[in-house]
C-alpha positions in Angstrom: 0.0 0.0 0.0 1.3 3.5 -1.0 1.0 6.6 1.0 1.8 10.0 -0.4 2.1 13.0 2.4 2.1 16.4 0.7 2.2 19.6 2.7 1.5 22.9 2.2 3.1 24.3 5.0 6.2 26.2 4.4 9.7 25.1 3.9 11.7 25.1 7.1 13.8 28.1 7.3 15.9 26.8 10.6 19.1 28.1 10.7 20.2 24.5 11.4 18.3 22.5 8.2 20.1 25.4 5.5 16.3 25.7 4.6 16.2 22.1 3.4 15.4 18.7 4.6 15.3 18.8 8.3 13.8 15.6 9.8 14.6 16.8 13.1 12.7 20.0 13.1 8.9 19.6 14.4 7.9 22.8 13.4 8.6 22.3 10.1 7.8 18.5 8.8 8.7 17.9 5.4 6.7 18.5 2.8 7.0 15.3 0.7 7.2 12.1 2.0 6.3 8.8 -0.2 5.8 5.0 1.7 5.3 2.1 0.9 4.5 -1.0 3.0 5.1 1.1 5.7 8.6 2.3 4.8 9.7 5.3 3.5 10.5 5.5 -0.2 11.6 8.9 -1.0 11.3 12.7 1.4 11.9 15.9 0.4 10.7 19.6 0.8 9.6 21.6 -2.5 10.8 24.1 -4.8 13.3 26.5 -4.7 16.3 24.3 -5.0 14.9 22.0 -2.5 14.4 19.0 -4.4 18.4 18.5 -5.0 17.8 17.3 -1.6 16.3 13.6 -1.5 16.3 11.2 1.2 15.0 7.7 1.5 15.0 4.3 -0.3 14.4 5.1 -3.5 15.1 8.9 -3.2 15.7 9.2 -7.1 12.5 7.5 -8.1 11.6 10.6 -10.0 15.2 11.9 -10.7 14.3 11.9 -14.2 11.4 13.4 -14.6 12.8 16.2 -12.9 15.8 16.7 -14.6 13.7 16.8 -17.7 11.7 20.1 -16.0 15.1 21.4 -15.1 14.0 21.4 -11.0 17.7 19.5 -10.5 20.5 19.4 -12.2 23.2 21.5 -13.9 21.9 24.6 -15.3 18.6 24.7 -13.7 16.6 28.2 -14.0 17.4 28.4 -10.3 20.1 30.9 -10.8 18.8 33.7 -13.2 15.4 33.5 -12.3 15.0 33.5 -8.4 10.9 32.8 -8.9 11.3 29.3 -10.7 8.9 26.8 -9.1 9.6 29.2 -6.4 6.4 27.3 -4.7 7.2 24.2 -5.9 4.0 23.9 -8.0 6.0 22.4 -10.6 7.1 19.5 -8.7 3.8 19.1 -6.8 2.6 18.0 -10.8 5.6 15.9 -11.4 4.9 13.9 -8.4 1.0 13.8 -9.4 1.8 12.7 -12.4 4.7 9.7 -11.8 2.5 8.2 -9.0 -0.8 8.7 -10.5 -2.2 10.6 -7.9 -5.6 12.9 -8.3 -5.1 16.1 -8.8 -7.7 18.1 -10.9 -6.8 21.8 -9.6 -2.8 20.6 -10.9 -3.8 19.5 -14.6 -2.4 22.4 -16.6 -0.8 20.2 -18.9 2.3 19.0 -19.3 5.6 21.5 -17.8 7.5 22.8 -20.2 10.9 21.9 -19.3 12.3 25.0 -21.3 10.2 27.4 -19.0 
């Protein structure tokens, strides 16, 4: 059985976590987490660079797809364009999409990995 856990609180800003994955932080759980039988698969927080980084057993399960949208990587948007999935919105539908998940208000289409 799969469980997805996506958040919308904010990504953890503690000085501690460099404003990335921070397991330890209560206040700020992450905002991704994918399991499967019980054990975690794959964690991270969203957007803004916070993708590059994964945790868990199969922490690249979508490393392609977002490479393809240019999320992680070399010569992501990330550096001339502070506002690029800023939100993470863009990663929100990449996971939608790779684990078939419901999402009607995140069907725009497919992202356009030059954007």
């Amino acid at each position: 059985m799969d469980s997805v856990f996506l958040a919308s609180t904010a990504p953890c800003m503690c000085p501690h976590g460099q404003n990335y994955m921070v397991l330890h932080c209560p206040e700020h759980p992450l905002q991704f987490v994918h399991s499967r039988g019980g054990s975690e698969q794959t964690n991270f927080n969203l957007g803004g660079r916070r993708e590059s980084r994964r945790s868990g057993g199969t922490a690249d399960m979508s490393v392609r797809e977002l490479l393809e949208a240019r999320i992680v990587g070399r010569g992501t948007p990330y550096d001339t364009d502070p506002g690029f999935n800023a939100d993470g919105a863009r990663t929100v539908r990449i996971i939608a999409g790779r684990l078939g998940l419901p999402s009607p208000p995140l069907d725009l289409g497919p992202v356009d990995a030059r954007a």
